[in-house]
N, C-alpha and C positions, 0 to 999 in steps of 0.2 A: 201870206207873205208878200212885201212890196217885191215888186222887180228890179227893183236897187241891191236888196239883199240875196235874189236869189241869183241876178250877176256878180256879184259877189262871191259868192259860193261856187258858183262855177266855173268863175275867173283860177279861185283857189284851187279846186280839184282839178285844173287845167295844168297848171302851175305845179304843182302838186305831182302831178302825174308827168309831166315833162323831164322833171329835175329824174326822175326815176328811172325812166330812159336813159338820160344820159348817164346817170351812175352805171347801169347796168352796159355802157356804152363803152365807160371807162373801164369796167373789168375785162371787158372781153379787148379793149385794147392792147392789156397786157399779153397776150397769144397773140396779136396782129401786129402788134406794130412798137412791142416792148413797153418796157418799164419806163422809162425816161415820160413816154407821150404820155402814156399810164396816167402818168404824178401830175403832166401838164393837164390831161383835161380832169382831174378831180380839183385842181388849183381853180382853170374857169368856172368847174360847178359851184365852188366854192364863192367865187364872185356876184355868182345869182343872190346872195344876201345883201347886196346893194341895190337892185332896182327891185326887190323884195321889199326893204326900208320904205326905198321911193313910193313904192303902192299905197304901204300904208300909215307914211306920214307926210308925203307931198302932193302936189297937183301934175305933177310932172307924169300921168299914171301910161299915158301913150308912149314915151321915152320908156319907162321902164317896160313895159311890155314887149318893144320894139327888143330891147337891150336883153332879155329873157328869152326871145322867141330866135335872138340872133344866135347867142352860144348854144341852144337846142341845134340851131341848123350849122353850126360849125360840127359839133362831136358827131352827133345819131346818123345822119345819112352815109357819111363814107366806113362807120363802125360797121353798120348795117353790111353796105357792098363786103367789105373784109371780113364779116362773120359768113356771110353766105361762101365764100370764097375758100374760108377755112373748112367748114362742112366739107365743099366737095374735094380740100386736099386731104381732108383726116378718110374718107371714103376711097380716093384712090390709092392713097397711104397703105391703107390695110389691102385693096387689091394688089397691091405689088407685092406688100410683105408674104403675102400668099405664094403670088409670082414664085418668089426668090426661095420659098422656103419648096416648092414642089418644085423645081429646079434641084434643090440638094436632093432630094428623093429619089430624083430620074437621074441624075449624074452623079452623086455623090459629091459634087461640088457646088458652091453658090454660083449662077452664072455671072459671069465677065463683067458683063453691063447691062442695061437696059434695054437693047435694041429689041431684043426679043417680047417685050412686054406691050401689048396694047392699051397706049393712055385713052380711057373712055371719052375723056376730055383731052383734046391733044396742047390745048394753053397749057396749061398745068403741069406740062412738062422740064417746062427752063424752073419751077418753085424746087424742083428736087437735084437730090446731091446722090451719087451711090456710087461705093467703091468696093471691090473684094478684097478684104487685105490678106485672106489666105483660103484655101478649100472648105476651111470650117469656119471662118468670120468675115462678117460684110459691117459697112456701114453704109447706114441711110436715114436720111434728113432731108426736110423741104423748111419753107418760108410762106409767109403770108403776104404780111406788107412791106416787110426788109429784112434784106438778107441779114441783118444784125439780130433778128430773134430767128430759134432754132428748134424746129420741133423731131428731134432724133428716133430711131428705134436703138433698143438695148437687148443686143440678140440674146447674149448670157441671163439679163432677168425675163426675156420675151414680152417687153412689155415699151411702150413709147415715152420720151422722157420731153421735157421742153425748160430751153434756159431763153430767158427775155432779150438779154441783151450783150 
């Protein structure tokens, strides 16, 4: 094979592999930072079919590459930071819901507030929300990238819910 075409090739499974990232950039958006950006970065993936054209019908192939490698570096690095960020709330998530529910055990009631709870990671404490609204029901909720998405527990089904926006 010339080295014309096996750049080529590689240029493609580069290419190829990047857009895939970012899709999988843009799902996890929707848990960090809602539906609205969601929709915005599938719009910019969407866009790479322009300087995708440009590859393969103009001269222009440094521009589009540049143009490709740009919206890569727009979505993937801060999805990245906010997926890792989400890992370690959905972890202390479930350490608190622990908290709270061995709290009802030893008291018969949910405790008050949070003081009581040791955050593993003490940042991670302003992402959370938690109220008792009586001896037998609490609520709690945190956030990733904006307070506008909502990842809830539902103590009645015992199980975590999340609304986007």
């Amino acid at each position: 094979m010339k080295a014309k075409t096996i750049d080529k090739i590689l240029l493609g499974i580069a290419i190829f592999s990047l857009i895939l990232i970012e899709i999988f950039a843009a799902k996890l958006a929707l848990e960090t930072i809602g539906e609205i950006t969601s929709g915005l970065y599938y719009l910019a993936i969407a866009i790479n079919i322009i300087p995708i054209l440009m590859l393969l019908f103009s001269k222009q192939k440094q521009v589009a590459t540049i143009i490709i490698l740009l919206i890569g570096f727009i979505i993937i690095p801060y999805q990245l930071y906010l997926g890792d960020k989400l890992l370690s709330l959905k972890e202390e998530s479930a350490n608190i819901t622990a908290y709270l529910y061995e709290g009802k055990i030893q008291d018969n009631i949910y405790p008050n507030d949070l003081s009581g709870y040791a955050f593993s990671s003490p940042e991670l404490e302003k992402h959370f929300n938690y109220n008792r609204e009586s001896d037998a029901k609490f609520n709690l909720s945190y956030f990733v990238g904006t307070k506008n998405t909502s990842h809830y527990y539902n103590p009645e089904a015992k199980k975590w819910a999340y609304y986007p926006d």
